[in-house]
C-alpha positions in Angstrom: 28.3 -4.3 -59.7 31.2 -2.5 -61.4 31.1 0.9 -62.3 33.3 2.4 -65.2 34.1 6.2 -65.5 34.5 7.6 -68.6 36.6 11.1 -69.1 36.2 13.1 -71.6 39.2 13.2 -74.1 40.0 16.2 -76.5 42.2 16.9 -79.7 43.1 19.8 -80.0 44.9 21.2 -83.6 47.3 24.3 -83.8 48.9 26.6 -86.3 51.5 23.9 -86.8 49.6 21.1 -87.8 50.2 19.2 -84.7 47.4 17.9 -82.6 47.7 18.6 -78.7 45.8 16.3 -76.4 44.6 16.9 -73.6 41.5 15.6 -70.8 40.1 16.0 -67.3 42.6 13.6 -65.8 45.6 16.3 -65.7 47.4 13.1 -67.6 50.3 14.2 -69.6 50.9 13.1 -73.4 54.5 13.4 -74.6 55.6 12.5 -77.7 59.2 12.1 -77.0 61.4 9.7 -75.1 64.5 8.2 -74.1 64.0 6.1 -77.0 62.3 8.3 -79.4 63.7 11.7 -78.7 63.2 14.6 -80.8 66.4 15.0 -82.2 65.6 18.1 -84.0 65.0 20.0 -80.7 68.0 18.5 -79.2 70.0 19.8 -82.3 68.6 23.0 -81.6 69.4 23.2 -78.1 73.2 22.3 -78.7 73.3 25.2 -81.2 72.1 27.4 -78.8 74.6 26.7 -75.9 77.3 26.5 -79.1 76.5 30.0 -79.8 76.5 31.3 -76.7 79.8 29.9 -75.4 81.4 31.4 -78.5 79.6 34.8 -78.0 80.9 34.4 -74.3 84.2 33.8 -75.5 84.3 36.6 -77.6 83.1 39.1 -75.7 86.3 38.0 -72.8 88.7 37.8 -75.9 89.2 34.3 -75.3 92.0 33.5 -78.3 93.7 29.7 -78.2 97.4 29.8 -78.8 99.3 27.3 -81.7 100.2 25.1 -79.2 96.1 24.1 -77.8 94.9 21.5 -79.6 91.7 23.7 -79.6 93.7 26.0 -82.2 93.4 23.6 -85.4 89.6 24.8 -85.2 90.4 28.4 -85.2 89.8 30.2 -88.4 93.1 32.5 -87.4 95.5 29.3 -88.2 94.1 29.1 -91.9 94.0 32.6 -92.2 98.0 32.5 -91.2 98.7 29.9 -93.2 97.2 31.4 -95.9 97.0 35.0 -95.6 97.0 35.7 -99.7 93.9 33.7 -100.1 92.0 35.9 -97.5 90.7 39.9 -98.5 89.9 42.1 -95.7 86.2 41.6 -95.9 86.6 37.9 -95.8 88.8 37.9 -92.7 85.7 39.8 -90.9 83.3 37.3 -92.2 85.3 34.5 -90.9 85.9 36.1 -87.4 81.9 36.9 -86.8 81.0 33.8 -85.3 78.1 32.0 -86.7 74.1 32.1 -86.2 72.6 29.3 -84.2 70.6 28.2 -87.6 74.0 27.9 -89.1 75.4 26.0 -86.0 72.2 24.2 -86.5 72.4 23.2 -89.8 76.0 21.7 -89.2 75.6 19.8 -86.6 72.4 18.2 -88.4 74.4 17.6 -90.8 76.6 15.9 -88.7 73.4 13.8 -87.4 72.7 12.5 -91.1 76.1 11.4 -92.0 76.3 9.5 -88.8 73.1 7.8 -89.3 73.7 7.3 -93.0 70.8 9.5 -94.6 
């Protein structure tokens, strides 16, 4: 005779609308994968390390010269190329560098185009 064992499974809903499962088993339920990741929180965790390489580089003065290739993304080159489009208040703006939601929002953008959305 075969016996079968039965464990008690349980659904659990939070704030967000999202159900957590859970049971006795200490099994784990994941809901992303290699092939299904959640590309939102990935997103979010590029933004993150984004912002804090820039904040790191700011704080050491880290500034590229015209000859690095990395100086075509540096808001000084358009500012000298183009100083009379550029008020005082304007030239702060562009040197404060930006939030992780707006580093987020970018590269999302990004993500769209590239998967045509």
């Amino acid at each position: 005779m075969t016996e079968k064992s039965y464990l008690a499974s349980t659904t659990i809903e939070d704030d967000d609308d999202e159900d957590i499962k859970s049971n006795t088993t200490s099994s784990l339920h994941i809901s992303n994968t290699i092939s299904k990741p959640n590309v939102e929180s990935i997103l979010q965790a590029v933004a993150t390390i984004f912002h804090s390489q820039m904040q790191e580089d700011q704080s050491m003065g880290k500034k590229f010269d015209e000859d690095n290739d990395l100086f075509f993304f540096s808001e000084e080159k358009y500012i000298k190329e183009k100083p009379e489009e550029f008020d005082e208040k304007r030239i702060e703006l562009l040197r404060e560098p930006p939030s992780i939601e707006t580093i987020f929002e970018f590269t999302k953008a990004l993500y769209d185009c590239a998967q045509f959305r």
